[in-house]
MARTI-891038 format. One record per residue: x, y, z of N, C-alpha, C, O in turn. Coordinates in steps of 0.1 Angstrom, whole numbers, plus 5000, padded with zeros to 4 digits. Last residue first. Layout:
<rs>
XYZXYZXYZXYZ;...
</rs>
This chain:
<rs>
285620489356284820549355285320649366284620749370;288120329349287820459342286620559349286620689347;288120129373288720269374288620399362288820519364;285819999360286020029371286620179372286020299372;287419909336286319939336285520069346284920169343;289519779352289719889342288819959340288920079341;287719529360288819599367288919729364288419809373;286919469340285619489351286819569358286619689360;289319299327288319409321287319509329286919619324;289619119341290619229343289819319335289719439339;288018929344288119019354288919169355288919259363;288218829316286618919321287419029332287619149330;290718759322290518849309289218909314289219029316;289918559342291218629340291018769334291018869341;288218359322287718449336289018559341288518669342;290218299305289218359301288718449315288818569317;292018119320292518259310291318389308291418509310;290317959325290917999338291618159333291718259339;289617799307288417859312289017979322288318079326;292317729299291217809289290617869295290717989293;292617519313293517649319292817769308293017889310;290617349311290517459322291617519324291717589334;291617289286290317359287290117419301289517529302;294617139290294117289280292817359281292817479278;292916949308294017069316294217159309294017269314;291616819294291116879304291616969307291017079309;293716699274292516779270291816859277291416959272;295316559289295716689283294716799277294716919276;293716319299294116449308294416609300294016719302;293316269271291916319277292416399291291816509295;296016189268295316289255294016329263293716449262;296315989285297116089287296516189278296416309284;294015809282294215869288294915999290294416099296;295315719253294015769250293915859266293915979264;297615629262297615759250296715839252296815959252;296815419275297415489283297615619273297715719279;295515289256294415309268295215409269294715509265;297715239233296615309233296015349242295615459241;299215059252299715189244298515249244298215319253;297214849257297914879271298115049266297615149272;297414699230296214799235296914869250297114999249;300214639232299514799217298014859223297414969222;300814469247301514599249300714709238300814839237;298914279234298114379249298814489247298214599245;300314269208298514319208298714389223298614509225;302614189220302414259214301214339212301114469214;301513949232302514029242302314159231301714259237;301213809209300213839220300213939227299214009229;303513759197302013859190301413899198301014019197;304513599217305113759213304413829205304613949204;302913359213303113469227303313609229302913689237;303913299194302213339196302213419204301713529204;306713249198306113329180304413409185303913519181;306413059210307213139215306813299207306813409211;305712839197304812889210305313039213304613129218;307312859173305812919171305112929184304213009186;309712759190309712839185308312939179308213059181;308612509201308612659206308512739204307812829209;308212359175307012449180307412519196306512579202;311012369168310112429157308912449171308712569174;312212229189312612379187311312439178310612539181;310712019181310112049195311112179198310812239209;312211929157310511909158310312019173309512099172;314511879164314212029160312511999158311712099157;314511709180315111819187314511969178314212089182;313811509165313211539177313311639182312311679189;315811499147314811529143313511539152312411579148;318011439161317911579157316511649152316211769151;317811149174317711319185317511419179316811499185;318211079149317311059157316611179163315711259161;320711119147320211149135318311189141317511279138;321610999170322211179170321311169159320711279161;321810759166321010799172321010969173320011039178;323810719145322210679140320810779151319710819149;325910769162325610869150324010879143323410969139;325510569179326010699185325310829172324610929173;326110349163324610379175324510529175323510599171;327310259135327310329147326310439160326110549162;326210099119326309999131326610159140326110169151;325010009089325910199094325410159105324210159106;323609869069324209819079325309909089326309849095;321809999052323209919047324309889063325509889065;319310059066319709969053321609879051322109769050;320810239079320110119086320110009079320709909082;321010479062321710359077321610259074322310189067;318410539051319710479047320510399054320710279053;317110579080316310479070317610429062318110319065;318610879082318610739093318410609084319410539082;318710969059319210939061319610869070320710809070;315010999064315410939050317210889052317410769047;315311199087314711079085315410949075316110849079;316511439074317011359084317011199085317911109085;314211489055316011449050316311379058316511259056;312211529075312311449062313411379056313611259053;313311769086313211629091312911509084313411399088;313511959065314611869074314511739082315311649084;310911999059311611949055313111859057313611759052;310612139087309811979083310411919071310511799071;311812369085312412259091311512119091312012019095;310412509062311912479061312312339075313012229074;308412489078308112399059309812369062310312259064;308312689096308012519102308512439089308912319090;308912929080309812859086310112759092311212719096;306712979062307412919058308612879066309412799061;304713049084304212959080305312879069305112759067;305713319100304813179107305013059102305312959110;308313479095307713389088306913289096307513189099;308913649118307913699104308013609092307913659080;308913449137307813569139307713629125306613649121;311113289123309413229130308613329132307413309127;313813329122312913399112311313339116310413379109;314413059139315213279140314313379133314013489138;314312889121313612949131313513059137312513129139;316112939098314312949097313812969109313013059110;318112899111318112969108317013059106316913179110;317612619120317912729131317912879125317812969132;317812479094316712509102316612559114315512559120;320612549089319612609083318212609086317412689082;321312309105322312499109320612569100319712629107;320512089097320112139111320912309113320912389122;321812039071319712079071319612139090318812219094;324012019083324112119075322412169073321912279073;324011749093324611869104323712029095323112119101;322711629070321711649086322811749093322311849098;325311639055323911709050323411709061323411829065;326811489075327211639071326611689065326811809065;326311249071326411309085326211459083325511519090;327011159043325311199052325011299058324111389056;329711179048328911259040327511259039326911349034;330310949072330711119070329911219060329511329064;328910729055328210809066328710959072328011049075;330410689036329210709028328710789047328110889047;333010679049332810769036331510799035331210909034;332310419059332410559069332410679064332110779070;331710259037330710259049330910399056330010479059;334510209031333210289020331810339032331110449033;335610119049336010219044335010299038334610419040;333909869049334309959058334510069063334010129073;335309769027334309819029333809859039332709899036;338409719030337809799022336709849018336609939009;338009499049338409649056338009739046337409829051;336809319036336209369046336609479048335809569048;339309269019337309369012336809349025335709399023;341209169039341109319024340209379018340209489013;339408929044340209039054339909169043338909229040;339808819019338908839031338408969037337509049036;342708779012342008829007340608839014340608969013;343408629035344008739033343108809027342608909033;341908419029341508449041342308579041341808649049;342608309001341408369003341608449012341708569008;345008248989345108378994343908399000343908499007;344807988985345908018996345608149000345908179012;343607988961342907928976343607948984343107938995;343408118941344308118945344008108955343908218962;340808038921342208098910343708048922344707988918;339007998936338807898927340207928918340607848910;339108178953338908068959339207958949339507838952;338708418934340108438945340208238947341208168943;336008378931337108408917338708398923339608358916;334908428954335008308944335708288936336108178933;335708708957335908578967336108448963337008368965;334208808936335708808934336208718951337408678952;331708798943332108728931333508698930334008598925;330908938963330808798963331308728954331408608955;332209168956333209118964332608998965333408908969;330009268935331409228933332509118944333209028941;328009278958328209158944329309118937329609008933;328409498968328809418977328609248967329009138970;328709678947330109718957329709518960330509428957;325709688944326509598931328009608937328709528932;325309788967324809658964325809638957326809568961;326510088966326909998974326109868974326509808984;325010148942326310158938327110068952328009988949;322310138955322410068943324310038940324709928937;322910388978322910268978322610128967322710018971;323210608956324410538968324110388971324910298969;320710588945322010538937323210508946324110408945;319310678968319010558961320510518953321210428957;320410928974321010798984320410678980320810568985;319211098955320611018955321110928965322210868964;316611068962317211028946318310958948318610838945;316411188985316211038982316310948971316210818970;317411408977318211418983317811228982318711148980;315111568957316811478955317611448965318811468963;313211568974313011438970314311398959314511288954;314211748993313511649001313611518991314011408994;314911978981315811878982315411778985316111688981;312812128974313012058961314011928964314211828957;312412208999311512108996311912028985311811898984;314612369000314812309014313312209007313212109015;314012568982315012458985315212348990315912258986;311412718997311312608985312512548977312212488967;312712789019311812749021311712649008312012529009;314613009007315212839015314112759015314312649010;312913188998313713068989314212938993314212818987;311713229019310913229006312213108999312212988998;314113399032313213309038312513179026312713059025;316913449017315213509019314813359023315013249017;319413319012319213409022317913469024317813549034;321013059003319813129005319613229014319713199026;323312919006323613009000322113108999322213218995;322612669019323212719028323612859019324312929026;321312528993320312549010321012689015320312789015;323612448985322612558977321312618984320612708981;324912299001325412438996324712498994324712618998;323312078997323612129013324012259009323312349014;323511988969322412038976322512088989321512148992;326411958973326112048963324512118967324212238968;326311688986327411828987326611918983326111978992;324911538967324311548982325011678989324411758996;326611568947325711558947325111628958324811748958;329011418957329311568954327711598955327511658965;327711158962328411198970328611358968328411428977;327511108934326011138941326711178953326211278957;330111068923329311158919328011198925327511298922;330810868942331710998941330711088936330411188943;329410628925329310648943329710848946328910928951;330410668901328810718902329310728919329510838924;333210558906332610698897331310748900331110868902;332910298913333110378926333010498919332410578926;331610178889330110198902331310308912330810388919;333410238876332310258872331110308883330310388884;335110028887335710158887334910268879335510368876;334009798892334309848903334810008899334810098907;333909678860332909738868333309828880332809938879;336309508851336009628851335209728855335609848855;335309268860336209268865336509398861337209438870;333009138842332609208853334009278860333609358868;333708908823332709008826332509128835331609208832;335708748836336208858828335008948820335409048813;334508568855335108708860335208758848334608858849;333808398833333008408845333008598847332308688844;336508288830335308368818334708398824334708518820;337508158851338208278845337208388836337208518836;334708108879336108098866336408218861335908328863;333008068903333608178891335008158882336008218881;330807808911331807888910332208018899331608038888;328207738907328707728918330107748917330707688926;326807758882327407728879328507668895329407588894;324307938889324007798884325607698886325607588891;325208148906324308028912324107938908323807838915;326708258881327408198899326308088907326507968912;324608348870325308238863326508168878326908058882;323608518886323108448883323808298874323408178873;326208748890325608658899324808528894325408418897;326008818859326908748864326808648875327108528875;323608988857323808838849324608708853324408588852;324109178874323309058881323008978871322108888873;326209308862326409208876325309148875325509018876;324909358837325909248837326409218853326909108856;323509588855322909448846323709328840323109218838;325109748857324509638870324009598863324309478867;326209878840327209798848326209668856326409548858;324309998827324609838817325809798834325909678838;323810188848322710108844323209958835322709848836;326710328844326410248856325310108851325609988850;327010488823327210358822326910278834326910148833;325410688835325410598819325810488821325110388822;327610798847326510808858325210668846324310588850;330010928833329910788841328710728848328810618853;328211118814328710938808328910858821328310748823;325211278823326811238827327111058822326610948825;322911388823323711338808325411288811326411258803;320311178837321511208842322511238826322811148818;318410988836318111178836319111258836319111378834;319710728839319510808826319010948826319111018816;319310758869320610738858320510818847321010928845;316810778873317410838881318510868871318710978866;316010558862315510648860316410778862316610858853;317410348881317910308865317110468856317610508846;316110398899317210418904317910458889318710558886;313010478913313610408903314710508898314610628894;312210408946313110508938313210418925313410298926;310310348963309910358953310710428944310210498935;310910288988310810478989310610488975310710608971;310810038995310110079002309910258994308910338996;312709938971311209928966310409988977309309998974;314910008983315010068969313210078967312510178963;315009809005314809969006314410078993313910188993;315109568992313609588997313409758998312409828994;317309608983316409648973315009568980314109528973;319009599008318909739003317509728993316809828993;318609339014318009499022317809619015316909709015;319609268997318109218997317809309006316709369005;322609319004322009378992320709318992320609318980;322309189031322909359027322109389016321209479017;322808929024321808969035321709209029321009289025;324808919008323208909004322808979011322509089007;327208979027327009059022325309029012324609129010;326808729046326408849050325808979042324909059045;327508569029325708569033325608699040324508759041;330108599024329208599012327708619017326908689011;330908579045331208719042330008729031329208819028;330508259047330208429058330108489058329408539066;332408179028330608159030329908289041329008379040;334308279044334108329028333008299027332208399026;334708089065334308259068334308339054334208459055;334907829051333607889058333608029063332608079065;337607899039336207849032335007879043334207969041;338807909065338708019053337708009045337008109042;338107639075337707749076338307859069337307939070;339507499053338507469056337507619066336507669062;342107569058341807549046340307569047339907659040;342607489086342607659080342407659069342607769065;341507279107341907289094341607469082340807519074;340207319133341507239131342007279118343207329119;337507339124338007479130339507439131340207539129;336107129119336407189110337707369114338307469108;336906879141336706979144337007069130338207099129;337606639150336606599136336606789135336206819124;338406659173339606619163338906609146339406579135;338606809201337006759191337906739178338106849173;339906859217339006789225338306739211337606639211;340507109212341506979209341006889212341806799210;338907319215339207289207339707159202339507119191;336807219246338107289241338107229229337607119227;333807289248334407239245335907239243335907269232;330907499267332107469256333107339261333207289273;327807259275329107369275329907359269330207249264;325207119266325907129282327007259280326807359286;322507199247323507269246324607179263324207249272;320206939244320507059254322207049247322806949243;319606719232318806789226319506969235319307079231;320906529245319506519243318906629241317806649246;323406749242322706659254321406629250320706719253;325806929229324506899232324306749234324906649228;328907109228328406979227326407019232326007119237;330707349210329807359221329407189216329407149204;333807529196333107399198331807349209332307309220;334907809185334307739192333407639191332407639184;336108139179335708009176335307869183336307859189;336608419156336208379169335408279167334308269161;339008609135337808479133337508439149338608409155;340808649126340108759125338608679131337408719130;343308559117342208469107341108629112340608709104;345308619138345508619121344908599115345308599103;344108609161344408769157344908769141344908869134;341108479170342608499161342908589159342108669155;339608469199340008489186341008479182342008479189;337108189212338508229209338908319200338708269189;334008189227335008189216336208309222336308409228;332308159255333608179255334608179241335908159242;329908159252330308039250331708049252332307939250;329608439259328608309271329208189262328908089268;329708569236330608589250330208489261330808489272;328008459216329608449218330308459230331208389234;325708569230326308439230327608409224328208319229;325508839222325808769240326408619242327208569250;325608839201326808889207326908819220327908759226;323008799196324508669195325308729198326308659198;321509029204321608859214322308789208322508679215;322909229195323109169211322709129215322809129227;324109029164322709139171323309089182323908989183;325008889134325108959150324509049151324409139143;322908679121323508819118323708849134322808829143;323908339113323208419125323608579124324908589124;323408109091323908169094323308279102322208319098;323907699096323007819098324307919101325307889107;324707399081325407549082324307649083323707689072;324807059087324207179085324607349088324807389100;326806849070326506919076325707049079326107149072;328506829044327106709046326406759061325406699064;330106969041329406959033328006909038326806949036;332106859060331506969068329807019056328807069060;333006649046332106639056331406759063330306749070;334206759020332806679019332306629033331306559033;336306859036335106929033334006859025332906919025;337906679038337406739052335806839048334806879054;338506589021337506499026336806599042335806599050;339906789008338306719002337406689009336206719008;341906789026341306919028339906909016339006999016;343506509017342706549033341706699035341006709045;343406598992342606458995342206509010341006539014;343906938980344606808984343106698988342006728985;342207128967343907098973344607018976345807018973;339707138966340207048955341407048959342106958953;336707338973338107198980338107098971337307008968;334307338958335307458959337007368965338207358960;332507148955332807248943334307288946335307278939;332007138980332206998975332907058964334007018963;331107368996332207348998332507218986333807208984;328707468991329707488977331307438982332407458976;327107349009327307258996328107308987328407258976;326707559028327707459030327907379018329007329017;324907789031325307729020326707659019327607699011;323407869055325207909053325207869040325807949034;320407999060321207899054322807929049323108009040;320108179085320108189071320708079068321708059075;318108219115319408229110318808229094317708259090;317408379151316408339134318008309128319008369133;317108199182318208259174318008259157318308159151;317108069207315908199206316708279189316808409187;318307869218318508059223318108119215318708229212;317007689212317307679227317707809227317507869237;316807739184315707719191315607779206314807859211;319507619177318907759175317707819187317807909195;320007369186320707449197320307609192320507709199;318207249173317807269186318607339190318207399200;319207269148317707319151317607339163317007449167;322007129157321907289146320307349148320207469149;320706889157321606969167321607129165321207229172;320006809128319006809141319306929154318607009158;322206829117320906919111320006949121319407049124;325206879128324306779126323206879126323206979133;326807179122326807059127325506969119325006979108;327307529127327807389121327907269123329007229125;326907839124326307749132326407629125325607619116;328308179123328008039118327507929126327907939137;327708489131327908389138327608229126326508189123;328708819115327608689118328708589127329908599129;330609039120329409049116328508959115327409009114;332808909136332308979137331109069129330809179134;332808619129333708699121333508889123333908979115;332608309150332408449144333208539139334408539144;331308019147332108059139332008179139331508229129;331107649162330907859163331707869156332707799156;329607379160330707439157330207589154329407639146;328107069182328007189171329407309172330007329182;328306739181329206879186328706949171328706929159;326606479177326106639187327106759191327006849200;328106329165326806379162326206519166325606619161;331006259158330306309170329206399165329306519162;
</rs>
């Protein structure tokens, strides 16, 4: 059946599976950019039996687009009606096309050619899934790496710390490794036995730029003259992009490993993949909410200390905006992280957002507020003076004519005495 196309979601992409033609049009028809699934490592990979070959030298010969969920394939999951599993994790679906038109889902049993029938086979395609996902991720990241110009491998070696050392040979044997995966379309034993010590190298550096980023928030928050936070609060701007370079380098080669060890699972113990799956999703995940709690917590911590600066606005004009432009910078820089590695929670990205709006538009109250009170200041000092100058010019009159008033006093009393002597 030429024209049944096949859904596949795993909640981070959508798979798209069928005839090459159908697979273009039914993209097309809702507007939908995808990625090549790389369906041809199924011929490599299904070797279990004869029916779980054949099943996969057919889904082989079919086209596999991959769709990153966004809320417009979200929508279309929900508009095609997929099914989930609560043991595969997997949401799924058969949709037919009409001269070229999508008509409507399908029930599962309805389509007997249906790769979605055979759990062999799809475990194999939500492993393809996980694997394009996770590219998609690390090509992000090292566009991000080359947008903020971090040299990362620089960064390392400044570093006299051995675990922070060894990282630089770590990732260079992953991405030897990778590369021999592409030629080779699977991971064998020798394969993995390069690299199968690495994870405990890259999670040492993750930890260590993690304290890192700690350690800079502290040394902000231990300042107490204006002056100093001020040029803290600058020196951090560009460690603070240092180290979320290496975070994110340590979360690429994170997400290389798990392409590799999928393979390595698939080709050693095909029974365990979809378990196995599951277990580096969740355990990255993990890493994801680790790496965003401790962001979170430098922007909470640049936002206490640029309230603090601002407090100080009237007798610092010029270094208390520096302290919070700096913040905003950090801010920024850890939105931009996000984003990169895929930190989905709206709520928090957008609070990142808010803050640096928020203190952008405290900061120039705060100087509107700063001008005003000079101002207010100057009149109340001339207003002071007029009314001094006043009160000193009455006082001056009233000492001279009570002068003049003593004096004629003193004449008269003289003329008086005068008088009676005679």
């Amino acid at each position: 059946m030429d024209n049944e196309i096949q859904l596949i979601s795993d909640g981070d992409g959508l798979a798209v599976i069928g005839n090459p033609t159908e697979v273009d049009r039914f993209l097309v028809s809702e507007g939908l950019t995808s990625k090549d699934l790389g369906l041809q490592r199924f011929t490599s990979a299904l070797d279990a039996g004869a029916a779980v070959a054949q099943a996969g030298s057919e889904v082989a010969a079919d086209s596999g687009r991959w769709v990153k969920l966004t809320p417009e394939s979200v929508r279309l999951v929900k508009k095609y009606g997929l099914r989930e599993s609560s043991k595969t994790g997997l949401s799924t679906g058969v949709v037919k096309g009409q001269k070229g038109q999508i008509r409507g889902f399908v029930e599962i049993a309805k389509a007997p050619r249906s790769l979605l029938a055979n759990p062999a086979v799809l475990a194999s395609a939500a492993k393809l899934m996980s694997q394009v996902a996770m590219q998609q991720t690390m090509d992000e990241i090292t566009d991000y790496l080359a947008t903020i110009d971090a040299k990362v491998d620089d960064v390392l070696r400044a570093q006299k710390d051995t675990v922070l050392a060894r990282m630089v040979g770590v990732g260079f044997v992953i991405d030897e490794t990778m590369t021999i995966r592409e030629k080779r379309g699977r991971v064998d034993e020798v394969t993995w036995s390069r690299v199968q010590a690495a994870p405990t190298a890259i999670a040492e550096t993750q930890v260590y730029a993690l304290r890192q980023l700690d350690a800079i928030a502290e040394k902000m928050e231990r300042q107490t003259k204006i002056g100093d936070l001020a040029a803290t609060a600058k020196e951090a701007e560009s460690a603070v992009r240092e180290w979320l370079a290496v975070l994110a380098r340590c979360f690429q080669l994170q997400d290389a490993m798990a392409v590799l060890e999928l393979d390595r699972v698939l080709d050693a113990s095909p029974e365990e993949l979809d378990g196995h799956r599951l277990g580096l999703k969740a355990a990255r995940q993990d890493r994801l909410e680790l790496i965003s709690r401790s962001t979170e917590r430098l922007v909470a911590r640049m936002n206490a200390v640029a309230g603090t600066a601002n407090a100080k606005v009237l007798l610092h004009p010029a270094k208390s905006p520096a302290v919070v432009q700096s913040g905003n910078h950090v801010a920024t820089g850890v939105h931009d992280f996000h984003e990169r590695l895929g930190i989905e929670s709206g709520r928090r990205s957008s609070e990142a957002r808010r803050w640096v709006e928020a203190a952008t538009e405290v900061r120039d109250k705060a100087l509107e507020t700063g001008a005003k009170g000079v101002d207010a200041a100057r009149n109340l000092g001339s207003e002071t003076l007029d009314r001094a100058s006043s009160v000193k010019g009455r006082l001056s009159s009233g000492i001279a004519e009570r002068a003049r008033r003593r004096r004629g006093n003193d004449r008269g009393n003289e003329e008086e005495a005068t008088s009676r002597a005679e």
